[in-house]
N, C-alpha and C positions, 0 to 999 in steps of 0.2 A: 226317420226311417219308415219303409212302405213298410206295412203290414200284407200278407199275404189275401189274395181276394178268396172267400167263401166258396165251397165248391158248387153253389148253387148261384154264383155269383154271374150274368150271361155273358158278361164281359171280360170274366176269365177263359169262356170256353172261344169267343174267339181269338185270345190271344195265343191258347194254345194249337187253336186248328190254323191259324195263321203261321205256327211253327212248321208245320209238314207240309201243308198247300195250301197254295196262295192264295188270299178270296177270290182278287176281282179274277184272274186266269191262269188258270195250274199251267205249268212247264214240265211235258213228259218227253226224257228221253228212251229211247230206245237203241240198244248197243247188241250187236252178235259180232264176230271177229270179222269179217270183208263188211260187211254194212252191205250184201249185196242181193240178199233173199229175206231173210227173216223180219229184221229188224226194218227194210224199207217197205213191207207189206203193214207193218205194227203203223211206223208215221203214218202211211199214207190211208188205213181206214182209220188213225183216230183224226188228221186233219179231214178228211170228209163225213166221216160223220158228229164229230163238233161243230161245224161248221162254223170255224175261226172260234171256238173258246174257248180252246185247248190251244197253248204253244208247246208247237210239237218240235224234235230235232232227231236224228237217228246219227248214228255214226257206230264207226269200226275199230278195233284194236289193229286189225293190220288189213285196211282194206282193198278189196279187190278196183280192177280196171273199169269195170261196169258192170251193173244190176245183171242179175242173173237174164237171161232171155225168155226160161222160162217160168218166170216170176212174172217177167214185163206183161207176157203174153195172159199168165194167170191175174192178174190183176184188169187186163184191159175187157175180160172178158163180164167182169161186174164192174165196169165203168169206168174205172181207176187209170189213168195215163202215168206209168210210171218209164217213158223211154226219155224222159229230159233230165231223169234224176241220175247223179254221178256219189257213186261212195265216199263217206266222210272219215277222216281221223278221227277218235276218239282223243278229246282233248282234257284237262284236269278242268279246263273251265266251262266246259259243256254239261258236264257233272255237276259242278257248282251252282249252272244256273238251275239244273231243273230241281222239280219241288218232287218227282217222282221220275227212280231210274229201273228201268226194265230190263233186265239182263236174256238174252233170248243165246246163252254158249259162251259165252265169254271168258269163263272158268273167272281166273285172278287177276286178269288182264284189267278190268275193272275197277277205277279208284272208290274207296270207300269214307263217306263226310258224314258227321254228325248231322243228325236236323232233318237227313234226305229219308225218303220213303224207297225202300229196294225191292222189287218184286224180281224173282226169277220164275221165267217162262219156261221150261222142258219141253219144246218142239222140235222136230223132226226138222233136219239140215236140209233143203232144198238143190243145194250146190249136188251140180252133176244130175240131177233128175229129170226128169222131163215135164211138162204140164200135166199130166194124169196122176203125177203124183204130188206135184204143189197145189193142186185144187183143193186137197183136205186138210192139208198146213195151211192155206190161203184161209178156206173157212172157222176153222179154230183158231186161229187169230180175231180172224173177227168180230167172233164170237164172246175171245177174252177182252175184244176191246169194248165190246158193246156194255160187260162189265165192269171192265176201268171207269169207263162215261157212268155208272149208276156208282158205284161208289166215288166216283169226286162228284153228287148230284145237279149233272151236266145230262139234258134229256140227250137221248140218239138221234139223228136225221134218220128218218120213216125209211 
């Protein structure tokens, strides 16, 4: 029978930080209900500024036809090409895969796993606005992503 490893033991602590996220590249998703504003602004600065170290996924509980236009627009405007991206289902195993799930409105729509890390974002709906008013949701996202990236110690692209 194993005995229990020491809690100063270094190979106990990555077996427990290997429980919540993953060494070699954390899997963060991101879920709001259409997948059409929020949640594809959350992918799309952590896939750019990880630069591939982060596997990223977004998706929706009942998602819309197409990304917001004026998300597309607020995003392209710091760089980001969000008009090839199409709203995803929120799936049980898109959940499962990641190591951290983001909740950006979803309320209960959201399946909940042991093991998983759950952060809930409180941002402002984008749906129906115009770019003057997703420019500040635009940046407070990016802002909390730039924080996700230090807390999984993943530096940011400059």
């Amino acid at each position: 029978m194993n005995s229990p490893r020491p809690a100063d033991d270094p190979s106990r602590h990555l077996l427990e930080t290997s429980r919540t996220v993953s060494l070699s590249r954390p899997s963060v998703l991101f879920v709001c209900v259409h997948n059409a504003g929020r949640s594809q602004m959350g992918a799309a600065f952590l896939t750019h500024l990880s630069e591939g170290r982060v596997e990223v996924r977004s998706a929706g509980s009942a998602p819309a036809e197409t990304v917001n236009p004026a998300v597309v627009e607020a995003m392209a405007e710091v760089g980001i090409d969000l008009s090839a991206q199409k709203p995803k289902l929120l799936t049980t195993d898109a959940v499962q895969a990641s190591d951290v799930v983001i909740t950006m409105g979803c309320g209960d729509a959201c399946p909940i796993f042991p093991g998983k890390r759950y952060l809930d974002w409180q941002l402002q709906d984008p749906a129906g606005q115009g770019v003057d008013a997703v420019r500040p949701i635009r940046d407070e996202i990016e802002h909390r992503i730039r924080g996700l990236l230090a807390d999984l110690g993943i530096e940011a692209r400059a």
